[in-house]
ROKERO-350723 format. One record per residue: residue number from 1; x, y, z of N, C-alpha, C in turn. Coordinates in Angstrom, 3 decimals, always signed. Example, Ala and Ser with C-alpha at 12.3 -4.5 7.8 and 13.67 -1.06 7.14 Angstrom:
# residues 2
<node i="1" n_east="+13.190" n_north="-5.690" n_up="+7.800" ca_east="+12.300" ca_north="-4.500" ca_up="+7.800" c_east="+13.200" c_north="-3.300" c_up="+7.800"/>
<node i="2" n_east="+12.850" n_north="-2.250" n_up="+7.080" ca_east="+13.670" ca_north="-1.060" ca_up="+7.140" c_east="+12.900" c_north="+0.030" c_up="+7.870"/>
//
This chain:
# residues 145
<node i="1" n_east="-15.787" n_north="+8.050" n_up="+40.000" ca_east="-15.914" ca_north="+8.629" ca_up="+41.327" c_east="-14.552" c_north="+8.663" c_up="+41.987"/>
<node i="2" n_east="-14.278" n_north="+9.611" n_up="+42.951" ca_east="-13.080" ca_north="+9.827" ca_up="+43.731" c_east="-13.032" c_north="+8.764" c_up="+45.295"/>
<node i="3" n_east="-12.017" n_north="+7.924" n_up="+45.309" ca_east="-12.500" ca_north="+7.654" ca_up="+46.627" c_east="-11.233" c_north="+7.166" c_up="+47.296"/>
<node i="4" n_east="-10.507" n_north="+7.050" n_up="+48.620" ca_east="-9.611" ca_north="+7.135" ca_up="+49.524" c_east="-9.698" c_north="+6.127" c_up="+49.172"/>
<node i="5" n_east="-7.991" n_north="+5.489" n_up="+48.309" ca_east="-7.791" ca_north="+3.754" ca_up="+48.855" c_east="-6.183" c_north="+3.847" c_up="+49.367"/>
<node i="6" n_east="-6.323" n_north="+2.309" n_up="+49.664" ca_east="-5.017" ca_north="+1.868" ca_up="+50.105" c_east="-4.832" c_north="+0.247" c_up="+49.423"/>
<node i="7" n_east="-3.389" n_north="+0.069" n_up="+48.932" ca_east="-3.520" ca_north="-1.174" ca_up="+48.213" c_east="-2.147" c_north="-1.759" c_up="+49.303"/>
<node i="8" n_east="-1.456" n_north="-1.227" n_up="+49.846" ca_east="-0.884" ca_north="-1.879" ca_up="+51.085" c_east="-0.734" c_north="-1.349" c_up="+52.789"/>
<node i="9" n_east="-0.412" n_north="-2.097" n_up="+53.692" ca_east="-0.876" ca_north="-1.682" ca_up="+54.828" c_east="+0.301" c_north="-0.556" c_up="+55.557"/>
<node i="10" n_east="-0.247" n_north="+0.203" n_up="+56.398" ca_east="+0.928" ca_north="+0.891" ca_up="+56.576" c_east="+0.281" c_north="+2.192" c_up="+57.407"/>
<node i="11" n_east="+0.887" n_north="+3.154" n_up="+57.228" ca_east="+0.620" ca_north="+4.478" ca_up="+58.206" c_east="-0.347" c_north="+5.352" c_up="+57.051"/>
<node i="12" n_east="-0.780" n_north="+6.007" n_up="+57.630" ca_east="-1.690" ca_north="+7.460" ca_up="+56.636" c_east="-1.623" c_north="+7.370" c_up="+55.707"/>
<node i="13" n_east="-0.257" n_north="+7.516" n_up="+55.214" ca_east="+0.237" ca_north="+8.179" ca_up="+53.994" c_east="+0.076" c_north="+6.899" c_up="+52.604"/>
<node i="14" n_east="-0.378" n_north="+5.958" n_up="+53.006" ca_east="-0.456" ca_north="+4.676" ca_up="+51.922" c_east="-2.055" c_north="+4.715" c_up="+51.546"/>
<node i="15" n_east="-2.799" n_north="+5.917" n_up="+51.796" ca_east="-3.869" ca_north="+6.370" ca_up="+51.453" c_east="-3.464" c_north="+7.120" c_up="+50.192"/>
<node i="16" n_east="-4.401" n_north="+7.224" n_up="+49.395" ca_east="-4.506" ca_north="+8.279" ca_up="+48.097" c_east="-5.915" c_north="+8.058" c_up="+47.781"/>
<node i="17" n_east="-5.718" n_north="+9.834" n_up="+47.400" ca_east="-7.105" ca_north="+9.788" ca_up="+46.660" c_east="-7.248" c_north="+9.346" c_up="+44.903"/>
<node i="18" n_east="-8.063" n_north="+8.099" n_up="+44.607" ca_east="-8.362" ca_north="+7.387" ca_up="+43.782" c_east="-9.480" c_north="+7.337" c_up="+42.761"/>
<node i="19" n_east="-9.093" n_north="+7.990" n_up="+41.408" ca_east="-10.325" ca_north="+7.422" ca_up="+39.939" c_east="-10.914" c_north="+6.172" c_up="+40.244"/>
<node i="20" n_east="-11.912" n_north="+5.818" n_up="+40.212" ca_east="-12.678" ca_north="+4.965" ca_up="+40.779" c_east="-13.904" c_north="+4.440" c_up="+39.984"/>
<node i="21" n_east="-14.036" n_north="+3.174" n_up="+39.435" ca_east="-15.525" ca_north="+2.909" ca_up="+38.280" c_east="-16.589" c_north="+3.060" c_up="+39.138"/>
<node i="22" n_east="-17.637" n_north="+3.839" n_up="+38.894" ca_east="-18.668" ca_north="+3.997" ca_up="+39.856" c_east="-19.496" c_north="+2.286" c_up="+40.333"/>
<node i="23" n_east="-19.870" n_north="+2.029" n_up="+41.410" ca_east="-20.664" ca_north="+1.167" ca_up="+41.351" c_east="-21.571" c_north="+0.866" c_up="+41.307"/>
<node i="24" n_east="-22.298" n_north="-0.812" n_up="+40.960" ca_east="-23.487" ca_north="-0.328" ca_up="+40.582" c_east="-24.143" c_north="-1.165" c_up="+41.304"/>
<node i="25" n_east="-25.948" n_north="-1.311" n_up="+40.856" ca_east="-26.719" ca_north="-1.426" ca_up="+42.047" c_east="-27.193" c_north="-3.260" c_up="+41.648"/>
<node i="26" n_east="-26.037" n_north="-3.832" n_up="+40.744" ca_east="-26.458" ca_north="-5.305" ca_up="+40.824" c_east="-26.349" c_north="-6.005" c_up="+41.542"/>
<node i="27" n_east="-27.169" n_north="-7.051" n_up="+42.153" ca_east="-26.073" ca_north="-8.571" ca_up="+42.370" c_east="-26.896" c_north="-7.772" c_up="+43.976"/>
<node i="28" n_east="-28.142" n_north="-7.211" n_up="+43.972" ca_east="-28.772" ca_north="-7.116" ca_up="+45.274" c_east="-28.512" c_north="-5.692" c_up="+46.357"/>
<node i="29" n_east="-27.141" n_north="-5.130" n_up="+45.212" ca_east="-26.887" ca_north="-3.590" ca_up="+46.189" c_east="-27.679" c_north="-2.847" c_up="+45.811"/>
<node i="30" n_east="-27.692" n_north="-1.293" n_up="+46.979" ca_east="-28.289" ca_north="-0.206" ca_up="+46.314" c_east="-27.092" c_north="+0.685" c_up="+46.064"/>
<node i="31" n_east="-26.979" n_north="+1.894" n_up="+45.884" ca_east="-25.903" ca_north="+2.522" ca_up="+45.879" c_east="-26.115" c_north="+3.860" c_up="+46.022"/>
<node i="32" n_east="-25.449" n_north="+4.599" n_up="+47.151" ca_east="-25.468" ca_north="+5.544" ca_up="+47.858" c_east="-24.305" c_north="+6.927" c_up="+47.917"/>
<node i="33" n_east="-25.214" n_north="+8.034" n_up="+47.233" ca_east="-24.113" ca_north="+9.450" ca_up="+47.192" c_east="-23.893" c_north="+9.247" c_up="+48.613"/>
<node i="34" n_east="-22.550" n_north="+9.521" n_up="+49.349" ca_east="-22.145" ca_north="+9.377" ca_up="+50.391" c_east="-22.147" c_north="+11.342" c_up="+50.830"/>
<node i="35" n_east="-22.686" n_north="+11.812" n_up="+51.623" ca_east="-22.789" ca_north="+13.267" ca_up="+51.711" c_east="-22.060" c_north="+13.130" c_up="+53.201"/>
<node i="36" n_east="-21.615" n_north="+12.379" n_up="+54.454" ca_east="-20.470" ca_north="+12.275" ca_up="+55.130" c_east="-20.250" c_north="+10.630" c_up="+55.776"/>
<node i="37" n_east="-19.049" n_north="+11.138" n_up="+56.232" ca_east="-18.449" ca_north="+9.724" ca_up="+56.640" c_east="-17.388" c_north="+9.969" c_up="+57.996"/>
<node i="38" n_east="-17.812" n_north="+9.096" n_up="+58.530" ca_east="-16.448" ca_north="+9.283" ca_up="+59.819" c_east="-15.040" c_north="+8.555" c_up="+59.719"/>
<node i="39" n_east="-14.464" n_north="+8.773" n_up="+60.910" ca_east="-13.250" ca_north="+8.035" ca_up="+60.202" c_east="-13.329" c_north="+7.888" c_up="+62.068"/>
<node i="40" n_east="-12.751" n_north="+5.890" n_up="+61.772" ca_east="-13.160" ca_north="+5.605" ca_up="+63.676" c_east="-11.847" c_north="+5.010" c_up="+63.712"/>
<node i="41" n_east="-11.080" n_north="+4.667" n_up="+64.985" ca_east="-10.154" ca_north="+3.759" ca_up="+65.535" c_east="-10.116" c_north="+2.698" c_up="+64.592"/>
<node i="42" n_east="-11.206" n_north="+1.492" n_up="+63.769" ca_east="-10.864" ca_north="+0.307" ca_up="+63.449" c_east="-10.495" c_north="+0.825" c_up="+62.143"/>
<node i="43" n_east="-10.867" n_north="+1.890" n_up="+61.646" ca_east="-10.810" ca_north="+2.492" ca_up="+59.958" c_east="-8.921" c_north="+2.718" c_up="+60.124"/>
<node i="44" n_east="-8.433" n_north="+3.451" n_up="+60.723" ca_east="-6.871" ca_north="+3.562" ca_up="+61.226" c_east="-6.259" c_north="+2.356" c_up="+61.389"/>
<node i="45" n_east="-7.020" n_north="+1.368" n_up="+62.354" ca_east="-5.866" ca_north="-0.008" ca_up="+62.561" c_east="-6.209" c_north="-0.855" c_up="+61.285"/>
<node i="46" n_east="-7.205" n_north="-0.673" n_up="+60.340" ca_east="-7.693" ca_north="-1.443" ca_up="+59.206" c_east="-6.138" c_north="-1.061" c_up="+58.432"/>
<node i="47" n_east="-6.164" n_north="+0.289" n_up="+58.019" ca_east="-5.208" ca_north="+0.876" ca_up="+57.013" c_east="-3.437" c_north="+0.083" c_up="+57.542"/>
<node i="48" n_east="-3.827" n_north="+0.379" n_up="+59.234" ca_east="-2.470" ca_north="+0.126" ca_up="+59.415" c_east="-2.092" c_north="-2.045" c_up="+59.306"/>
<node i="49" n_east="-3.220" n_north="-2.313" n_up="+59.240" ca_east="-3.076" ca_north="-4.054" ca_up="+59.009" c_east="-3.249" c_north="-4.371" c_up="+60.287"/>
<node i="50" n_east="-4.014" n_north="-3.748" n_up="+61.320" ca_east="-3.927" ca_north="-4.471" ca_up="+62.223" c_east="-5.698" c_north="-5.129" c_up="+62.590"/>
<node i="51" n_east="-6.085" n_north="-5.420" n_up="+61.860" ca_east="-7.927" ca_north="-5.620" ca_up="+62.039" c_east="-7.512" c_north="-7.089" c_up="+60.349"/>
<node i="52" n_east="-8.194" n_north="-7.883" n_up="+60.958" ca_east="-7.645" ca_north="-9.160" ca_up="+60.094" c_east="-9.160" c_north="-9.378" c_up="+59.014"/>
<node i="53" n_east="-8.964" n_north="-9.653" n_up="+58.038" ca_east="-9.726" ca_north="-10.211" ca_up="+56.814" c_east="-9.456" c_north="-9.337" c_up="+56.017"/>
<node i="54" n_east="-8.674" n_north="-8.075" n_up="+55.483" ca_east="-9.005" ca_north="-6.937" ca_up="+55.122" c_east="-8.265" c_north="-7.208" c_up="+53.779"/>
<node i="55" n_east="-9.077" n_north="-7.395" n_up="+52.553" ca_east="-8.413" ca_north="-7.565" ca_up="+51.275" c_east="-8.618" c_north="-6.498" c_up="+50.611"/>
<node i="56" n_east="-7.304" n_north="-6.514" n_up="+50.056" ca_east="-6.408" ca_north="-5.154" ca_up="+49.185" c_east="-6.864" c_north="-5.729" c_up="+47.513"/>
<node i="57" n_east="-6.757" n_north="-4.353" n_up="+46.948" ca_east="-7.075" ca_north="-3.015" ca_up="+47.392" c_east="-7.969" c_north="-2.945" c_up="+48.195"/>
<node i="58" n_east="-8.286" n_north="-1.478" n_up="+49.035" ca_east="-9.594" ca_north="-1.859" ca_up="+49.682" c_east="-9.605" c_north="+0.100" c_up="+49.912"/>
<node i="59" n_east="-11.145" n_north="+0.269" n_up="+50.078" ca_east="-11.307" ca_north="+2.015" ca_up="+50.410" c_east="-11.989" c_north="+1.419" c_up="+51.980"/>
<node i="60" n_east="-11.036" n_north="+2.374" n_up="+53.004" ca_east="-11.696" ca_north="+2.084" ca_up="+54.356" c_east="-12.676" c_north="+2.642" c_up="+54.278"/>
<node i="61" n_east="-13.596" n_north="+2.470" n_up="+55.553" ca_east="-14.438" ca_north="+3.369" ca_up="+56.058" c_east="-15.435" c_north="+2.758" c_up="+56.598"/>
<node i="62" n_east="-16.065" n_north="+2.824" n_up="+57.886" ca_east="-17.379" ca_north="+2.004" ca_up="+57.936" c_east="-18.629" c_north="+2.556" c_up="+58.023"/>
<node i="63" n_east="-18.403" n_north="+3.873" n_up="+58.977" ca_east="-19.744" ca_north="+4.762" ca_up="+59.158" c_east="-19.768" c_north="+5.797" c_up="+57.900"/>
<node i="64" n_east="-21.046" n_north="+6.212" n_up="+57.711" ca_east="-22.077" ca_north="+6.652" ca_up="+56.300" c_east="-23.501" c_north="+7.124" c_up="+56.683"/>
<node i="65" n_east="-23.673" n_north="+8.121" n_up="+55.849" ca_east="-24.859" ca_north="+9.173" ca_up="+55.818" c_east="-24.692" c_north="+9.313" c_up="+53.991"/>
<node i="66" n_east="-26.039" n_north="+9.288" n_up="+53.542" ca_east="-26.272" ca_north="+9.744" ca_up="+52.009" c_east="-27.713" c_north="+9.721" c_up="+52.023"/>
<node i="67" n_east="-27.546" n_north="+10.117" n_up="+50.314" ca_east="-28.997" ca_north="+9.224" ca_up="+49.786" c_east="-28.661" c_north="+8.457" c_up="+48.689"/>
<node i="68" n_east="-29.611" n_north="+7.623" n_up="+48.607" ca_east="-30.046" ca_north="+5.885" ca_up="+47.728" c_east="-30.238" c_north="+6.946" c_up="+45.989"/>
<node i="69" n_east="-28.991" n_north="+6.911" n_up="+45.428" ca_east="-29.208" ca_north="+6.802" ca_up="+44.018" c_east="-29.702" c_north="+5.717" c_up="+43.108"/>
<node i="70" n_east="-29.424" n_north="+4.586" n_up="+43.609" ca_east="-29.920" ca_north="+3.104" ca_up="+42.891" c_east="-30.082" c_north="+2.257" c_up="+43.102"/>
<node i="71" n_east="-30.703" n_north="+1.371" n_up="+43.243" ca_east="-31.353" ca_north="-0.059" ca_up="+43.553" c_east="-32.796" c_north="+0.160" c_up="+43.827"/>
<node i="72" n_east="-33.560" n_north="-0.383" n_up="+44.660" ca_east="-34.810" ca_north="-0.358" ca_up="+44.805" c_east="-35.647" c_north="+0.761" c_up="+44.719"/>
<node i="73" n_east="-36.684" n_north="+0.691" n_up="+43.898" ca_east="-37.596" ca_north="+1.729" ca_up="+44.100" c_east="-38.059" c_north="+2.799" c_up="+44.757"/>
<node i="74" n_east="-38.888" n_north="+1.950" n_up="+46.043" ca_east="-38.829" ca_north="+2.526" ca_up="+46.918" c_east="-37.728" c_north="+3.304" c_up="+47.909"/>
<node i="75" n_east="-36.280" n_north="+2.663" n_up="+47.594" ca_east="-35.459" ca_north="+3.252" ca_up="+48.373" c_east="-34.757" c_north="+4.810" c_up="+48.115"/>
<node i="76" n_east="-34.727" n_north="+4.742" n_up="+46.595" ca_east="-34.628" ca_north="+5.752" ca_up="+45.067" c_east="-34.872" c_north="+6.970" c_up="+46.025"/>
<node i="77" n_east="-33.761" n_north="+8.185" n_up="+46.595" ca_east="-33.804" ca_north="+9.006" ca_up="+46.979" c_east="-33.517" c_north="+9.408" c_up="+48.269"/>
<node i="78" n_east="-34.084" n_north="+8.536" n_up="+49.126" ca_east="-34.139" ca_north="+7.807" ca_up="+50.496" c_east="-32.841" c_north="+9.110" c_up="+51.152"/>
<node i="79" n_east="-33.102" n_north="+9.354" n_up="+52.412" ca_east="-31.654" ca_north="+9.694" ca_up="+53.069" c_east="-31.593" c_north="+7.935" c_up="+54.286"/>
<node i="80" n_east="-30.137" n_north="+7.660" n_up="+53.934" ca_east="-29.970" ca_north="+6.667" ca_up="+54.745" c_east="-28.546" c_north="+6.706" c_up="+55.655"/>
<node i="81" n_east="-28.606" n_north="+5.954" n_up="+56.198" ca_east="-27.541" ca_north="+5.878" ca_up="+57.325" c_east="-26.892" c_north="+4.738" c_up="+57.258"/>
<node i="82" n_east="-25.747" n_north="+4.201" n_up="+57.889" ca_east="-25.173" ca_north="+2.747" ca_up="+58.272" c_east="-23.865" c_north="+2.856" c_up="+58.764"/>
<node i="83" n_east="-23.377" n_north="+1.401" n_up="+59.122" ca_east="-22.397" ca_north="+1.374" ca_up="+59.923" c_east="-22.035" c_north="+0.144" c_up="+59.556"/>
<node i="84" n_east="-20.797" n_north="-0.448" n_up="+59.520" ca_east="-19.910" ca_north="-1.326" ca_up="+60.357" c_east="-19.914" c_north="-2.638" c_up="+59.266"/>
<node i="85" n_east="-20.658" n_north="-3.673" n_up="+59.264" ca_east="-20.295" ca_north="-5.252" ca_up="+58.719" c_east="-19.120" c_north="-5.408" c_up="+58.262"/>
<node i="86" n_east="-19.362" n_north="-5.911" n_up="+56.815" ca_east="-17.942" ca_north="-6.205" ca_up="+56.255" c_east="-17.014" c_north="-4.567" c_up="+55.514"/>
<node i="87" n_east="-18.130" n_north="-3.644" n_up="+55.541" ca_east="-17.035" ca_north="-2.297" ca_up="+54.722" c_east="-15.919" c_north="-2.011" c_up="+55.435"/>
<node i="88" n_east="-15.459" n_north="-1.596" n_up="+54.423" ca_east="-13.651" ca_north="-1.566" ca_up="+54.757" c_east="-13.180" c_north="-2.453" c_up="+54.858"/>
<node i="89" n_east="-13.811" n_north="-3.357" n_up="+54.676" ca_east="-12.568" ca_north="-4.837" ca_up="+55.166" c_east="-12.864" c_north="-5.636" c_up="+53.406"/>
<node i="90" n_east="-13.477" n_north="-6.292" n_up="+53.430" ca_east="-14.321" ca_north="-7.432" ca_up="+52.377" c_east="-15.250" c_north="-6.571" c_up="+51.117"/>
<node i="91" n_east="-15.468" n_north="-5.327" n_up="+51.391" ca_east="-16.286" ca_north="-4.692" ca_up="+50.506" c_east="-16.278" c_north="-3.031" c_up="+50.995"/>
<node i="92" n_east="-15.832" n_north="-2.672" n_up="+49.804" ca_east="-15.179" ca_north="-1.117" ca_up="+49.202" c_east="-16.279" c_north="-0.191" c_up="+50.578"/>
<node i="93" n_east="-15.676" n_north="+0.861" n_up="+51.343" ca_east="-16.071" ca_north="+1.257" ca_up="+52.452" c_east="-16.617" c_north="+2.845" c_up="+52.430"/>
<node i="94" n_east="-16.753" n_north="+3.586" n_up="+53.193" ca_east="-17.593" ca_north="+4.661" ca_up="+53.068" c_east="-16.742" c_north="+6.506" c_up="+52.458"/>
<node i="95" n_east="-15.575" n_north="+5.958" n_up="+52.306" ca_east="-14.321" ca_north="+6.813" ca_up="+52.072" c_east="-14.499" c_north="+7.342" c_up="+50.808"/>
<node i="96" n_east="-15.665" n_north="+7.466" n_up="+50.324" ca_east="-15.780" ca_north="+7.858" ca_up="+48.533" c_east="-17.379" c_north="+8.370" c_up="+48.487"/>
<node i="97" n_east="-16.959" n_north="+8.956" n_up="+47.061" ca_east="-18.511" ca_north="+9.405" ca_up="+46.903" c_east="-19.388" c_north="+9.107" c_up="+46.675"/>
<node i="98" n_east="-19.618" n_north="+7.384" n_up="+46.518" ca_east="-20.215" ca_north="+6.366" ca_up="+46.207" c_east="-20.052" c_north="+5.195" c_up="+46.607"/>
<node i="99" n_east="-21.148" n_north="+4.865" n_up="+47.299" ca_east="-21.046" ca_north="+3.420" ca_up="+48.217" c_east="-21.934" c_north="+2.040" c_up="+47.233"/>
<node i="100" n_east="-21.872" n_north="+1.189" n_up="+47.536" ca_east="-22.640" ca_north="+0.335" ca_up="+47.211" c_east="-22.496" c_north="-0.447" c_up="+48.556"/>
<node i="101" n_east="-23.827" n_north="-0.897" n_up="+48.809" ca_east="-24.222" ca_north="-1.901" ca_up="+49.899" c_east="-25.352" c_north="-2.732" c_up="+49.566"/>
<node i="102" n_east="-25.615" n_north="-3.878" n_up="+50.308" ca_east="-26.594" ca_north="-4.843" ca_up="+50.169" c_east="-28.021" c_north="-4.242" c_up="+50.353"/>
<node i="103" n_east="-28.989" n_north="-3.919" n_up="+49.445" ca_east="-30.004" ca_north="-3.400" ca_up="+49.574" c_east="-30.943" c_north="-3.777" c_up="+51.160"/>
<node i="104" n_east="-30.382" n_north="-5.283" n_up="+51.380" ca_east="-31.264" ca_north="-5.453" ca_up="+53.083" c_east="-31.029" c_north="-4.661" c_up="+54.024"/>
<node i="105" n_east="-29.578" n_north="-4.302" n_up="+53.943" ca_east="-29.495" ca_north="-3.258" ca_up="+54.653" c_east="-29.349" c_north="-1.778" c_up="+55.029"/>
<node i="106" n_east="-30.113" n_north="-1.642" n_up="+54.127" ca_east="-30.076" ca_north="-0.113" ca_up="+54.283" c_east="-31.330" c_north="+0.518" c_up="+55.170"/>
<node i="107" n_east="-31.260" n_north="+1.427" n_up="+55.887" ca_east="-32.087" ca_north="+1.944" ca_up="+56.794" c_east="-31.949" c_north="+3.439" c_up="+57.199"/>
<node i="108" n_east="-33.068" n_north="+3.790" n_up="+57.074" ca_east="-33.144" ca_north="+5.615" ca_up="+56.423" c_east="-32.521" c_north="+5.816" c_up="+57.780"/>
<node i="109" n_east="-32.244" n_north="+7.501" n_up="+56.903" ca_east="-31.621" ca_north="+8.403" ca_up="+58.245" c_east="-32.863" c_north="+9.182" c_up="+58.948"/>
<node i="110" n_east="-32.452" n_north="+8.933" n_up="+60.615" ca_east="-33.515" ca_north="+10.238" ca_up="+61.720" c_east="-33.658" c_north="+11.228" c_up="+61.146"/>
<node i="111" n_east="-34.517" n_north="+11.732" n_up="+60.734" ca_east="-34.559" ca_north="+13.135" ca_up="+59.971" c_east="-34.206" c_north="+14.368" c_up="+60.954"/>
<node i="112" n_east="-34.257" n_north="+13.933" n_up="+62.287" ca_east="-33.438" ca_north="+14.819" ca_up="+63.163" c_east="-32.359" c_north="+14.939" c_up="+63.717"/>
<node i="113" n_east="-31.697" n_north="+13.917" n_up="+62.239" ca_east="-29.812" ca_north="+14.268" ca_up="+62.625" c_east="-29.679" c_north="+14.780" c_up="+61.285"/>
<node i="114" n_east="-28.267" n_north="+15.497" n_up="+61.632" ca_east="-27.842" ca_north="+15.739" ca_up="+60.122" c_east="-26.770" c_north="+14.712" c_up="+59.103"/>
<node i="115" n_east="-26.350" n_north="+14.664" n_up="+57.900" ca_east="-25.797" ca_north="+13.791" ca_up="+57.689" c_east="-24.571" c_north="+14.245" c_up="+58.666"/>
<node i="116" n_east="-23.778" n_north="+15.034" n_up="+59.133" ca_east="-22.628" ca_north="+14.431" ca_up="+59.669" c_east="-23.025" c_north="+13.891" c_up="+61.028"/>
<node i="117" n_east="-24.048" n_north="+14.438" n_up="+61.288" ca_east="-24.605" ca_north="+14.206" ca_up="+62.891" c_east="-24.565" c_north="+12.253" c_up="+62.869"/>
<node i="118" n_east="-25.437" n_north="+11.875" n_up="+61.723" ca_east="-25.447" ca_north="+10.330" ca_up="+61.146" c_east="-24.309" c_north="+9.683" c_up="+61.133"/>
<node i="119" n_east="-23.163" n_north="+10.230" n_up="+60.569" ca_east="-22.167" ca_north="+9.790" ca_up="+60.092" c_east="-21.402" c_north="+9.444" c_up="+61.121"/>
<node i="120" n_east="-21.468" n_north="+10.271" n_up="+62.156" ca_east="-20.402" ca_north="+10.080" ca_up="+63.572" c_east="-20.940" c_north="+9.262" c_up="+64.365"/>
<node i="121" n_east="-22.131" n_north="+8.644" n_up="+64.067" ca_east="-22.862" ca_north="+7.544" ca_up="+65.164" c_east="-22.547" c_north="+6.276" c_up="+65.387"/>
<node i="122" n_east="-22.643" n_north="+5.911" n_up="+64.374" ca_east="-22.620" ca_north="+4.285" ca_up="+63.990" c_east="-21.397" c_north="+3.512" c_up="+64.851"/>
<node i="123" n_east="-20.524" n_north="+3.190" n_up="+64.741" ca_east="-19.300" ca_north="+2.563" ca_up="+65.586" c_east="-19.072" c_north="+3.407" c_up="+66.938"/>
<node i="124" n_east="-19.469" n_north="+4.474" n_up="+67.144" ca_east="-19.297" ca_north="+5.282" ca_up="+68.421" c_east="-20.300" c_north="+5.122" c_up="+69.426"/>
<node i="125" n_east="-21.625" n_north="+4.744" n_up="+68.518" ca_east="-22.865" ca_north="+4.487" ca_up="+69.365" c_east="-22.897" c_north="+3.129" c_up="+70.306"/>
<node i="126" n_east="-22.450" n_north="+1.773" n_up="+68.671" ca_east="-21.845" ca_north="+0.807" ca_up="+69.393" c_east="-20.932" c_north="+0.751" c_up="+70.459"/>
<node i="127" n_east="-20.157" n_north="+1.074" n_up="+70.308" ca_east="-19.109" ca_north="+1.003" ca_up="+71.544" c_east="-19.740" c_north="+1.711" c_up="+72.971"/>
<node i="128" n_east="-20.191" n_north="+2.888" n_up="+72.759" ca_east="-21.312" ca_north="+3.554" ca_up="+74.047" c_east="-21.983" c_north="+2.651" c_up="+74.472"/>
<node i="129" n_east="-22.714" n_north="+2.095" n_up="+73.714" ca_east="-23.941" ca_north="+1.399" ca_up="+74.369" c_east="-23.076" c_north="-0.615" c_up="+74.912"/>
<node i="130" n_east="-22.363" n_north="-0.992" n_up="+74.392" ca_east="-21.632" ca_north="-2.521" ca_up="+74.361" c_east="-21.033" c_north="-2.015" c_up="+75.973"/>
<node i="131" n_east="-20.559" n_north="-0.685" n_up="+75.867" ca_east="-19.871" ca_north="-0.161" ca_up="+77.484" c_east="-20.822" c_north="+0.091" c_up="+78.415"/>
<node i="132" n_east="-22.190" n_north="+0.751" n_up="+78.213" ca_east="-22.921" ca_north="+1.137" ca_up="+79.229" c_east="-23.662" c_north="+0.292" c_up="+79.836"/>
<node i="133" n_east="-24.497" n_north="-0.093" n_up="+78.639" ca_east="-25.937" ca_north="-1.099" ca_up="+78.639" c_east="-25.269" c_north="-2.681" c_up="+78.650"/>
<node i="134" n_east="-24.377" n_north="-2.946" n_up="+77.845" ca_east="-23.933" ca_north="-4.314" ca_up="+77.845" c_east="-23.152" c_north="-5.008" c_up="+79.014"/>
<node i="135" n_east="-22.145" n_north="-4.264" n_up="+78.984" ca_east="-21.332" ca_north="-4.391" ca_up="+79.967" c_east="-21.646" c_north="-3.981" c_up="+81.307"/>
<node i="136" n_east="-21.510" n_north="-2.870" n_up="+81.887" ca_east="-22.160" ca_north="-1.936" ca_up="+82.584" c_east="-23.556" c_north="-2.110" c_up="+83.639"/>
<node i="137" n_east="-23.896" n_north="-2.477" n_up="+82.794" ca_east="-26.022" ca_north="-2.437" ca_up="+82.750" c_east="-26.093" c_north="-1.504" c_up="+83.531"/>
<node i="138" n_east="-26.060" n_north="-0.503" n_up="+83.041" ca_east="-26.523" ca_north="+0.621" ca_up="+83.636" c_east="-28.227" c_north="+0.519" c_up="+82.642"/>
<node i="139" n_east="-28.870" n_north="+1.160" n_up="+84.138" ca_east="-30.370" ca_north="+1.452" ca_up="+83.521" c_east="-30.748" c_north="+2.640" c_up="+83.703"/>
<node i="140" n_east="-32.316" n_north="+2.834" n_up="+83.356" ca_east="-32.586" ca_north="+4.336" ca_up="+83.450" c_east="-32.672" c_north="+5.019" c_up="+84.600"/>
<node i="141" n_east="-32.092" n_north="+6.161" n_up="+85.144" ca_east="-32.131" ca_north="+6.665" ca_up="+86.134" c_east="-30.902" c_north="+6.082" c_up="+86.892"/>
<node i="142" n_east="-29.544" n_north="+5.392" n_up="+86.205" ca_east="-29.005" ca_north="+4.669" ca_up="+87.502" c_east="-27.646" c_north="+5.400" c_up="+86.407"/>
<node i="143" n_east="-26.897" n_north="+6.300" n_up="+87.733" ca_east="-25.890" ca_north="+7.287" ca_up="+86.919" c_east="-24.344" c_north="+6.283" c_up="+87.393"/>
<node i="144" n_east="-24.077" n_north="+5.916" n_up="+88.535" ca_east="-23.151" ca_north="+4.491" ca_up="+88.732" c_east="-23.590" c_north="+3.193" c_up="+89.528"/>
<node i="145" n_east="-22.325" n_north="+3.018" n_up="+89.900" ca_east="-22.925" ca_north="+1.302" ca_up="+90.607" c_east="-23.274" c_north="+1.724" c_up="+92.131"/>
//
């Protein structure tokens, strides 16, 4: 599989696109054709070394839209979505055409987004909602303070 790495930290350009052993669905992952992916603020300061745990080599990326080529049964086909934990940092990230993740977490996609619609959510949604609802508390019907 083809997938964006970086084996030291630095600006853009310490990206390349990378031959890659496909992964597989042992040891509790499933593994996911990646059909889009975003690219957020922490995916940039990851590459550039500034987001800490991040072991090299490593393919950034955190947000993801696909479907479940392997691991669980039931999941076998699945369109799914995700975001954020350890990818890109601790475990190979959404920047390729093949993901592997921990089968607990995987969780289908709204069938009324599209995959890029999916793909742009995840870390953007967080941050929306940690600003509005968390911080904020804004509630329903309440447009400021």
């Amino acid at each position: 599989m083809r997938a964006l790495r970086f084996d030291r930290f630095g600006d853009p350009h310490v990206l390349s696109l990378t031959e890659c052993p496909d992964p597989t669905a042992q040891h509790g992952n499933a593994v996911i054709a990646v059909k889009a992916a975003s690219v957020n603020a922490s995916d940039v300061k990851n590459v550039a070394g500034r987001m800490e745990g991040t072991l090299l080599p490593r393919t950034p990326g955190r947000d993801f839209s696909g479907v479940v080529i392997d691991g669980p049964p039931d999941w076998t086909g699945a369109e799914v979505w995700g975001t954020g934990g350890d990818l890109g940092f601790t475990r190979d990230g959404s920047h390729a055409e093949l993901l592997a993740i921990p089968a607990t977490a995987l969780a289908r996609k709204p069938t009324r987004l599209s995959f890029e619609e999916a793909a742009a959510t995840g870390v953007n949604f967080v941050t929306a909602w940690l600003g509005t609802v968390e911080t904020a508390r804004l509630t329903e019907g309440r447009t400021s303070q």
